[in-house]
C-alpha positions in Angstrom: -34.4 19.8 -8.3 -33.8 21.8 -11.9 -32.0 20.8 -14.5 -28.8 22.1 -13.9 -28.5 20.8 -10.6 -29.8 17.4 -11.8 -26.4 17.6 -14.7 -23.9 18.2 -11.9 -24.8 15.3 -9.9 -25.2 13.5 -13.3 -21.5 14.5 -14.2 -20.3 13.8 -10.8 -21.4 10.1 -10.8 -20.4 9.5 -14.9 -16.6 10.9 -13.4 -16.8 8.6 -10.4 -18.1 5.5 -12.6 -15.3 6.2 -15.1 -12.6 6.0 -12.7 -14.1 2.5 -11.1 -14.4 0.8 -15.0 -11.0 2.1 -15.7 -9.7 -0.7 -13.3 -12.4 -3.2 -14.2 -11.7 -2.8 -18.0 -8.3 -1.8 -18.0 -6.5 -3.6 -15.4 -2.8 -3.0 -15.3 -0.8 -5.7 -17.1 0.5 -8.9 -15.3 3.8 -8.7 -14.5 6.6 -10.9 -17.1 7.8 -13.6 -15.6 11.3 -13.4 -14.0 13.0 -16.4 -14.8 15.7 -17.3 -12.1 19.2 -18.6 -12.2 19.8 -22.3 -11.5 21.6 -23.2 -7.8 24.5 -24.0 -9.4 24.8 -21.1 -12.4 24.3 -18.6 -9.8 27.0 -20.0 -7.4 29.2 -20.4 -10.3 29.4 -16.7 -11.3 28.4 -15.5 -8.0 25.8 -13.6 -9.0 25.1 -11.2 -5.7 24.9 -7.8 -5.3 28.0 -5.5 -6.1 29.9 -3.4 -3.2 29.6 0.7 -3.2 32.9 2.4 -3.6 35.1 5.1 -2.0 37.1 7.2 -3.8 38.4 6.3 -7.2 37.9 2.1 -6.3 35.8 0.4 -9.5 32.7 -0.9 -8.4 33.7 -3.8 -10.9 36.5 -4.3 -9.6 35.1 -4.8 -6.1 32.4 -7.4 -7.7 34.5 -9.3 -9.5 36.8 -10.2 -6.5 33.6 -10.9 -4.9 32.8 -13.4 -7.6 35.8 -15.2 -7.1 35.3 -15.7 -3.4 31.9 -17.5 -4.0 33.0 -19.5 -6.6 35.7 -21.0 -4.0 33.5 -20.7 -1.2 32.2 -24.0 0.5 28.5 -24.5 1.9 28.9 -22.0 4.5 27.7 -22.3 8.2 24.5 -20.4 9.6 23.4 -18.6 13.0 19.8 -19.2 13.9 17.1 -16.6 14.3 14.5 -17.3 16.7 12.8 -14.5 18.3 8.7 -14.5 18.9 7.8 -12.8 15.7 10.9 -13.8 13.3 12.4 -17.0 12.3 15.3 -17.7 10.0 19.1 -17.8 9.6 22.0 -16.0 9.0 24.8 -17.0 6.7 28.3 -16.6 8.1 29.4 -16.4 4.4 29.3 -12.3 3.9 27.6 -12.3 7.6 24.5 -11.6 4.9 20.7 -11.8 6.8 19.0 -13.8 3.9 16.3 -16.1 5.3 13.8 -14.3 8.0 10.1 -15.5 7.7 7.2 -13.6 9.9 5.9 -16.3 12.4 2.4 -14.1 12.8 1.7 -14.2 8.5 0.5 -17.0 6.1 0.7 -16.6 2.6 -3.4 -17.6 2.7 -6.2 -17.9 5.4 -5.6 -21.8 5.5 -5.1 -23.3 8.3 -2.3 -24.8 7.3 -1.1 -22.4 4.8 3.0 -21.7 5.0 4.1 -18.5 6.8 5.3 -15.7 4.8 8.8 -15.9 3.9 10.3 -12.2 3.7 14.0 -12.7 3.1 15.6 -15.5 1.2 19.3 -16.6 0.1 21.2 -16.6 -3.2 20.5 -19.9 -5.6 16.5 -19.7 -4.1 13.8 -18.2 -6.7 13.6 -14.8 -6.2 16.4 -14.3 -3.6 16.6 -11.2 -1.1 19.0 -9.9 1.6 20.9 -7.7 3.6 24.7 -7.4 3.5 27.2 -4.8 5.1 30.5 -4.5 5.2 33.5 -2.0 4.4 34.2 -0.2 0.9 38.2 -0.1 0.6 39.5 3.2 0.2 43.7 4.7 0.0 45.5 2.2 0.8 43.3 -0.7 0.7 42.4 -3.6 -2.1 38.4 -4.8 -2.6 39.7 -8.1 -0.8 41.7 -6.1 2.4 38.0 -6.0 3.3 34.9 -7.9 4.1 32.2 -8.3 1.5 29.7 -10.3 0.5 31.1 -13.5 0.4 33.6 -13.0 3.2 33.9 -15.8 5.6 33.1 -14.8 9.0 33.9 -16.6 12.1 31.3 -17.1 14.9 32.1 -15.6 18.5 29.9 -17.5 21.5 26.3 -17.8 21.0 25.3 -19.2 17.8 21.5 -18.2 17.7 20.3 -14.6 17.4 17.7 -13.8 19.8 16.3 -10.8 21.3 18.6 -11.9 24.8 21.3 -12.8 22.6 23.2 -11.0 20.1 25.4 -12.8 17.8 29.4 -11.3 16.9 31.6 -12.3 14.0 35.3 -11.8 13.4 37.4 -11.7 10.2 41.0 -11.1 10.0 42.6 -9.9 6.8 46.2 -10.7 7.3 47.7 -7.6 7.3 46.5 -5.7 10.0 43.1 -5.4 10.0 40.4 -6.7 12.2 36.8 -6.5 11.7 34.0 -7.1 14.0 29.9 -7.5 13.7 27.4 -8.0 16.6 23.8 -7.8 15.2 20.9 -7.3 17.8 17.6 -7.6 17.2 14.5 -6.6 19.0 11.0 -8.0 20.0 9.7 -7.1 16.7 11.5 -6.6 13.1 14.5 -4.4 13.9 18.0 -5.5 13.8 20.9 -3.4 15.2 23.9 -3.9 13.1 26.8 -2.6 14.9 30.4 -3.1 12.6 34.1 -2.3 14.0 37.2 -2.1 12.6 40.5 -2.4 14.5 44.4 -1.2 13.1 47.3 -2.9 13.9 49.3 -2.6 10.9 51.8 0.0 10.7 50.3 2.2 7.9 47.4 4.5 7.4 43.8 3.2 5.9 40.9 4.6 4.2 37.4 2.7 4.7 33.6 3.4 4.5 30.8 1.0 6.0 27.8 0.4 4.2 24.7 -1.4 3.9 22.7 -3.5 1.0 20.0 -4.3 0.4 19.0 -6.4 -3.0 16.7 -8.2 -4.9 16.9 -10.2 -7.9 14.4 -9.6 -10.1 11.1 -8.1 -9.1 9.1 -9.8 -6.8 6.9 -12.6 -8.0 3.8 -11.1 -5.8 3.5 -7.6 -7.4 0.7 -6.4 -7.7 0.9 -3.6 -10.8 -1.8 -1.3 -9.7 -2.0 2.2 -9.4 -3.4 2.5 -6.3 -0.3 1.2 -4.4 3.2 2.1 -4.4 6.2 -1.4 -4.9 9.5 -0.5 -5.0 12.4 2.0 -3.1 11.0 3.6 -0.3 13.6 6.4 1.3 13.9 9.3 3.9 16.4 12.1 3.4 15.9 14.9 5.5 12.0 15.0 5.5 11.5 14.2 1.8 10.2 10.9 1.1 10.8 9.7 -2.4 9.0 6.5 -3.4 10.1 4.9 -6.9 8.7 1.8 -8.6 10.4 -1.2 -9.8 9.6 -0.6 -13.3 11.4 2.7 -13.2 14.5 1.8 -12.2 16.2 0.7 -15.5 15.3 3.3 -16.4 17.9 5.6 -14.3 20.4 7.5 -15.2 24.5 6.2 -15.4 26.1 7.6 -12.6 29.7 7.5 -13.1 30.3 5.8 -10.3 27.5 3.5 -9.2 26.1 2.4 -12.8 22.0 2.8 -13.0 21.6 4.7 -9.9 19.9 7.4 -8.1 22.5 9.2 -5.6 21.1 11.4 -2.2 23.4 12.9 0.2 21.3 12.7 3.5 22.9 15.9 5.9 20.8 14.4 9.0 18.4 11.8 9.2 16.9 9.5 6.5 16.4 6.3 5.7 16.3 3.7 2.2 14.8 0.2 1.1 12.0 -1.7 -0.7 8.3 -1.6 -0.2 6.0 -4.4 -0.9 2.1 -4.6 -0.8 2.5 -5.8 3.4 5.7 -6.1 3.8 9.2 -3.7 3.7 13.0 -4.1 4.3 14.8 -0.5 5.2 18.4 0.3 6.1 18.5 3.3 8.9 21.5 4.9 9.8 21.7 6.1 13.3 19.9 9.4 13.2 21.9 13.0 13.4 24.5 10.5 10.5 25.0 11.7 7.1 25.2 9.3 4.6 24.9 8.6 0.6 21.6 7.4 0.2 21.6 5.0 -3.4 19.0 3.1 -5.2 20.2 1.3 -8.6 19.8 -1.1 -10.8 22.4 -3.9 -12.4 20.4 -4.8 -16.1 23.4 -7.7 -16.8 22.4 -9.5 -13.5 18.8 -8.1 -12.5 19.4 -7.2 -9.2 17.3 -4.1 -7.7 19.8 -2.8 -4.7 19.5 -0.1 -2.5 22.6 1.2 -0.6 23.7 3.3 2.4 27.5 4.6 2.7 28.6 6.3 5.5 31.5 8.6 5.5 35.0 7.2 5.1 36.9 6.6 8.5 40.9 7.3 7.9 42.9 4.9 10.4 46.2 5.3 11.8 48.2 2.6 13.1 46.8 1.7 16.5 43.2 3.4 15.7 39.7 1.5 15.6 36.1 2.8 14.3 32.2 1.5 15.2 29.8 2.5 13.6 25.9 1.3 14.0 22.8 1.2 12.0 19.4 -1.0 11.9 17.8 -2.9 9.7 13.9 -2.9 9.3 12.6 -5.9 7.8 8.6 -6.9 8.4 5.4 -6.7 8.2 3.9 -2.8 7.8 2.3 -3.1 11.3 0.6 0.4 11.4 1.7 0.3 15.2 4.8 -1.3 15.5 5.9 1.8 12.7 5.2 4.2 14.9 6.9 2.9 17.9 10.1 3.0 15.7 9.7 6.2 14.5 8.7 7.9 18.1 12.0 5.8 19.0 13.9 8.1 16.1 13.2 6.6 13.2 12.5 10.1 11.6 9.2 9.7 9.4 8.9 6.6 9.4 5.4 6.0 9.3 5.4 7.5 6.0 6.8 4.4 4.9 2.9 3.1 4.5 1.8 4.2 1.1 -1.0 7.0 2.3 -1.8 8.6 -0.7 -2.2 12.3 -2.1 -5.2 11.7 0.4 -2.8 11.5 3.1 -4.7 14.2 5.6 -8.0 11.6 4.8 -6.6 7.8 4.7 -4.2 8.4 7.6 -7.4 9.8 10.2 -9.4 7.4 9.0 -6.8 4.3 9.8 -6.5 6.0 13.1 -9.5 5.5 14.2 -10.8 2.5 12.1 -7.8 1.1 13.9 -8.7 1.8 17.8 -12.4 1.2 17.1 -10.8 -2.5 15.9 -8.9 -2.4 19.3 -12.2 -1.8 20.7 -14.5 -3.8 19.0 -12.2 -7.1 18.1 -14.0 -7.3 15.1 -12.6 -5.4 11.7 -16.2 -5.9 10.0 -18.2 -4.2 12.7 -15.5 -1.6 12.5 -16.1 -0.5 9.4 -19.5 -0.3 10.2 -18.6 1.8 13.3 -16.4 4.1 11.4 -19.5 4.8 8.7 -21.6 5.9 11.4 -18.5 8.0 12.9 -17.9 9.6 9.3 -21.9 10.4 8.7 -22.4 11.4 12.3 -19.5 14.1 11.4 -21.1 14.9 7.7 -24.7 15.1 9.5 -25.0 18.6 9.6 -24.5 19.0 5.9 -26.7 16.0 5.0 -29.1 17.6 7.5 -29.1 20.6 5.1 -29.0 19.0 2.0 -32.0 17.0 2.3 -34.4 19.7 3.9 -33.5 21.6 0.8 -34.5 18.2 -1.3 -37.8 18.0 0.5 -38.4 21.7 -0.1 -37.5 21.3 -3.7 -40.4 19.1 -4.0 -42.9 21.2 -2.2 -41.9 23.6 -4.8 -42.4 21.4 -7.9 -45.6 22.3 -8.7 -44.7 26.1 -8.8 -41.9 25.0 -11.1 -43.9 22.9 -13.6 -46.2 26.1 -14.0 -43.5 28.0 -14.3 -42.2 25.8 -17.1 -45.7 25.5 -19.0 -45.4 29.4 -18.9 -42.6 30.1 -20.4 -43.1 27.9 -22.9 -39.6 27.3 -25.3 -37.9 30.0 -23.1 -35.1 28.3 -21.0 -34.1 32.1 -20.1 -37.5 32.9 -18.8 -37.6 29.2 -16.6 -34.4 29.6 -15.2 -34.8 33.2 -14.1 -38.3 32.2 -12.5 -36.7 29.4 -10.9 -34.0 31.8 -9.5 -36.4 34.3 -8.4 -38.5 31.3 -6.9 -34.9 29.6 -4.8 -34.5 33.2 -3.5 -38.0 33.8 -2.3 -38.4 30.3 -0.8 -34.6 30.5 0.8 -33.3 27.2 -1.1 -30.2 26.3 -2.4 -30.8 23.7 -5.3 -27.3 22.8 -5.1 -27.5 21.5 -1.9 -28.0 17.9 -2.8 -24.7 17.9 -4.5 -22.9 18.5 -1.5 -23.0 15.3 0.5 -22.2 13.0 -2.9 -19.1 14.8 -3.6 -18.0 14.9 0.0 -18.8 10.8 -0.5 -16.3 10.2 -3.9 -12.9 11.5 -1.6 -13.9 9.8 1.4 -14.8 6.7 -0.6 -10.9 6.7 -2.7 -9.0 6.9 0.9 -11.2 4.2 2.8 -10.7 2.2 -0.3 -6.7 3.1 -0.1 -6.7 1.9 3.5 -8.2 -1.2 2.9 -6.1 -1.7 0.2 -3.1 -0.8 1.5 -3.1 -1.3 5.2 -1.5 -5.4 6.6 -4.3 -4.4 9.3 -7.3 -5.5 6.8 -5.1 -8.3 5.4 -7.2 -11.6 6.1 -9.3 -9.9 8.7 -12.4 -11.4 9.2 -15.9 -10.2 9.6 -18.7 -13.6 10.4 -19.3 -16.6 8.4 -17.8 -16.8 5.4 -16.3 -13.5 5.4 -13.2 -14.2 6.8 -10.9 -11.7 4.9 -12.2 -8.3 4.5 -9.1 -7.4 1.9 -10.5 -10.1 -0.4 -13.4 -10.0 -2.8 -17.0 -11.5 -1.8 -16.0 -15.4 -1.5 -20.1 -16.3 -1.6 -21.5 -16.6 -5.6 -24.8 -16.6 -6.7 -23.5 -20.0 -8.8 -23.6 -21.7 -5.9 -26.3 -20.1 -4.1 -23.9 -18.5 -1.3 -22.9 -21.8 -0.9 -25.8 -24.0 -0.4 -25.1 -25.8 -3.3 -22.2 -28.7 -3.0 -19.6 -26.8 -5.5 -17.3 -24.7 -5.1 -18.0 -20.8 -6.8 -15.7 -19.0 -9.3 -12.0 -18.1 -8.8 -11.9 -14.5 -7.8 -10.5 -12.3 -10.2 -12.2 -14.0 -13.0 -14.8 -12.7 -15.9 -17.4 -15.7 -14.3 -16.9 -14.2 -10.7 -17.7 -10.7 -12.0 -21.0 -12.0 -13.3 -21.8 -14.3 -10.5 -21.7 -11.8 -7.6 -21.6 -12.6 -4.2 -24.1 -11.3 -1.8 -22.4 -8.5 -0.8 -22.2 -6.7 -3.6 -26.1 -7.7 -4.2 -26.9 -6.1 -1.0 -25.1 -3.1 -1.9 -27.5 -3.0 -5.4 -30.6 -3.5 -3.6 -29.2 -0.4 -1.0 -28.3 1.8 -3.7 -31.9 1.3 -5.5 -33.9 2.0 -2.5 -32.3 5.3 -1.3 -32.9 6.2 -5.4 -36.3 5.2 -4.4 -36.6 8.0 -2.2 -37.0 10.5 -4.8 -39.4 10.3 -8.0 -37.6 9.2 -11.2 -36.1 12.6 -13.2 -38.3 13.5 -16.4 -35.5 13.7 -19.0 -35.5 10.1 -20.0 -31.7 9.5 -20.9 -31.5 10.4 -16.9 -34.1 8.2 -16.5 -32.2 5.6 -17.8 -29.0 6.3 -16.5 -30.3 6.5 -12.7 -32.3 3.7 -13.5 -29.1 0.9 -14.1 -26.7 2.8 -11.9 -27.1 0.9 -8.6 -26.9 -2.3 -10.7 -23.8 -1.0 -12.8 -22.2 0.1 -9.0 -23.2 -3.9 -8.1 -21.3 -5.5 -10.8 -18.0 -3.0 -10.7 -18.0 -3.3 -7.0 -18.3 -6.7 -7.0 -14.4 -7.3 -7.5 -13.3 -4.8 -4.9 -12.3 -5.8 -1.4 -15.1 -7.3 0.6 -14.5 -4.6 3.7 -15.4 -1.8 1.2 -18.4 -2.9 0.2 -19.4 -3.7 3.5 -18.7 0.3 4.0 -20.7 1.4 1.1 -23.8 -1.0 1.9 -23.6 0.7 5.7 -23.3 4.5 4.3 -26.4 3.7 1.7 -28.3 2.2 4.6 -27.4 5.5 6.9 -28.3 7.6 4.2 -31.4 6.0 3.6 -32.6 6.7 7.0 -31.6 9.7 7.6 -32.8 11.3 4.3 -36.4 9.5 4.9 -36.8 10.6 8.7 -35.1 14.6 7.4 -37.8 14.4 4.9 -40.7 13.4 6.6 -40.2 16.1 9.5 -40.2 18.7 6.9 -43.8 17.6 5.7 -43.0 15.0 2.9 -43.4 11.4 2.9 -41.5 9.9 0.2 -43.7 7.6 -1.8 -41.1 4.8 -2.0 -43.5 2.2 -3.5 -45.1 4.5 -6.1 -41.6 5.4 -7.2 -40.3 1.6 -7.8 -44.0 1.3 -9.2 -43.5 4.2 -11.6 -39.9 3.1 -12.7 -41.4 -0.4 -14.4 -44.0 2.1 -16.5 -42.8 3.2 -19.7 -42.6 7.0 -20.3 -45.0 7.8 -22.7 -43.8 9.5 -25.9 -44.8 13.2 -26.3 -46.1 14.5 -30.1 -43.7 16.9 -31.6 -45.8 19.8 -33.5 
């Protein structure tokens, strides 16, 4: 291998290595704090999520007769959830669905660890729901219709279950009756399904609409580039994804406030996307709609809206309208039986990546070989012998031209002690030599730059994906998502104390086995090959596999468990490629060699 070929592969791992210690050295800032309300402030001013408007209505005004209404409101009544993958309640004040928890999810791999509460009510730290009702429009005040502190009034069964929907009533006194029945399926999806009835004598102008809001960003954000918090949305085949931090800054609509405004013509749908789990309103599909995501700085709510046109009444006229509600766990499966159910796109909804036509083949089928297997570890493992099996060819290539490179070393030495000080001279007699032997010195290149994309979009999967989320592999590897759990402090845990928190400068040092395995792997396959002759190379390829031990150290166990399986592969296969085409790699002279110092030559 010349020199230049030896610089390209020398660029390409510096690049790769810088883009792994950017995270390690530079980790994205923690989130501030977000300092809740009190129970009794927020009741007080009633600090919830403002209503859309229709027409020329003030969204102010809508809010602050929402405001009042709380403020007077008693403790209201609840409807119980209870379906095999959901639990939680829904208030009858506003009809709002603001406590669901995921029965199949615990915040940690305890056993007795607390399952993962999704959506919770106003007064609670960090409080999140789903509200609908009717933005007035001619002829109509903000309190002729229901909002979010409306007091609804329960029809028969009083527990929502996938057998049992639940309806509400509210009349306003003058004319108007409203209805809600909300479904809800095996899974995550509600069906919200809202009527409106005239009986007054005179003509009215109404649009239903859906909210979803947040106040204050989520205590669990993660901050890191790699993944995507915040509004997720649909509108006719465009996905737009927008972070939490981002929207303050949006611009003043003159309408909404802080808002982003999309008029969806077909299909599309609009919510808020954490790490594992996401809440989206969906309009029946074939609806047009206003699409809105905004952001209320005096009362830190995060809100995402959908309006649907305005229905004009006559006396003796009624209007339905339906729409769902997604809120869940990011089930990779469960996604796509929604959207081949209509949900257009909705499998974008999982953060995929600029890699997406990588990350989303390779969850496919790291997914079924789980199916397969019933073990995410050995899946991995599977996949890696899927993914070099596929790259074999190449490989194959690559490393006959590496063992051919070395029968031609000695050719190339003389050619060097030849020409002397002439680099022009060397690399046209290496030229000359590559054409007449028939090899590509760039081969070797090939198979390490196919490695660094393939690499990124396992690691976004693992990342990303609820799928790898407290998978487990044997022993003590029991969530592949998570960092090595063993420590060399502790021995891998044959001494009687615990090892460092992960995350920390101490667990960085005080790897886990894992990442030592992948060390030892990375310095035998750079056994295969003597050590280059230009020494800062030397040195370079000498700590790189223990560099790669230490940065990778902090990265999900599963990924690791991938890399120590591709640099095991590689191994083999480069050794057995090599020896069929006449040379033996002397792995033993070449770790022997590397503890020799390179003598220093005399400069005349």
């Amino acid at each position: 291998m010349d020199d230049q070929n030896k610089n390209l592969i020398l660029a390409t791992v510096l690049s790769f290595l810088v883009i792994l210690g950017w995270y390690t050295f530079f980790p994205p800032p923690e989130p501030a704090p977000v300092v809740e309300p009190a129970v009794n402030e927020t009741v007080a001013t009633g600090d919830t999520a403002g209503a859309p408007v229709v027409g020329g209505t003030a969204a102010t005004d809508a809010a602050a007769t929402a405001q009042a209404a709380e403020a007077e409101a008693p403790k209201a009544p609840r409807i119980d959830i209870d379906t095999p993958r959901l639990s939680g309640s829904i208030s009858l004040q506003g009809g709002r669905i603001d406590d669901l928890s995921l029965k199949d999810y615990r915040v940690s791999i305890e056993d007795d660890a607390e399952i993962v509460k999704m959506l919770s009510p106003v007064g609670e730290p960090g409080a999140y729901y789903a509200l609908y009702g009717w933005a007035p429009g001619a002829g109509l005040a903000p309190n002729e219709v229901p909002g979010a502190n409306t007091i609804w009034q329960p029809q028969g069964d009083n527990t929502l279950t996938p057998d049992t929907p639940v309806t509400m009533t509210w009349d306003n006194g003058k004319g108007l009756t409203f209805s809600r029945t909300i479904a809800i399926d095996e899974d995550y999806m509600f069906e919200v399904t809202q009527s409106v009835e005239n009986t007054s004598d005179s003509t009215v102008a109404l649009a239903p609409y859906g909210t979803l809001a947040r106040h204050g960003e989520p205590a669990e954000l993660k901050n890191f580039f790699i993944l995507h918090e915040g509004v997720v949305g649909m509108a006719d085949g465009e996905l737009t994804e927008t972070d939490y931090s981002s929207m303050p800054d949006f611009d003043v609509d003159p309408r909404e406030g802080k808002a982003e405004v999309t008029q969806v013509a077909e299909s599309g749908w609009i919510g808020f996307t954490d790490h594992f789990w996401m809440s989206t309103l969906i309009p029946e599909s074939g609806q047009a709609f206003k699409s809105i995501a905004k952001y209320d700085d005096r009362r830190d709510i995060y809100q995402t809206d959908i309006v649907l046109p305005t229905v004009t009444l006559a006396a003796g006229q009624s209007s339905e309208v339906t729409t769902q509600l997604f809120a869940g766990a990011k089930e990779w499966a469960t996604i796509r039986e929604y959207e081949a159910g209509g949900v257009a796109g909705f499998i974008d909804s999982i953060d995929w990546g600029w890699f997406f036509m990588l990350t989303k083949p390779i969850f496919w089928l790291l997914h079924n070989l789980n199916q397969l297997i019933g073990n995410m570890g050995w899946s991995i493992i599977g996949l890696t012998l899927i993914i070099k099996a596929i790259l074999f060819p190449l490989a194959y290539k690559s490393y006959v031209s590496m063992a051919k490179m070395k029968e031609l070393q000695p050719q190339m030495e003389e050619l060097k002690k030849k020409a002397g000080d002439d680099r022009q001279a060397v690399q046209k007699g290496m030229m000359e030599l590559y054409k007449k032997e028939k090899v590509n010195p760039a081969a070797g290149c090939l198979p390490i730059l196919l490695q660094i994309p393939i690499f990124f979009s396992l690691y976004k999967v693992i990342f990303v994906t609820i799928e790898l989320r407290h998978a487990p592999f044997f022993g003590p590897f029991q969530d592949l998502s998570a960092p090595d759990p063993t420590s060399i402090m502790n021995l891998f845990g044959v001494l009687p104390w615990a090892g460092p928190e992960a995350g920390t400068i101490v667990a960085l040092v005080f790897i886990g086995i894992l990442p030592l395995l992948l060390g030892i792997s990375m310095f035998l396959q750079q056994k295969l090959n003597p050590a280059p002759t230009d020494p800062t190379q030397q040195m370079i390829f000498a700590w790189m596999p223990w560099v790669f031990m230490f940065m990778l150290g902090g990265f999900a166990s599963g990924l690791v468990v991938y890399w120590i399986a591709n640099n095991t592969i590689t191994f083999t296969q480069q050794y057995l490629i090599m020896r069929s085409q006449g040379y033996t790699p002397d792995i033993f002279g070449n770790i022997k060699s590397g503890f020799k110092k390179t003598p220093k030559t005399d400069k005349k």
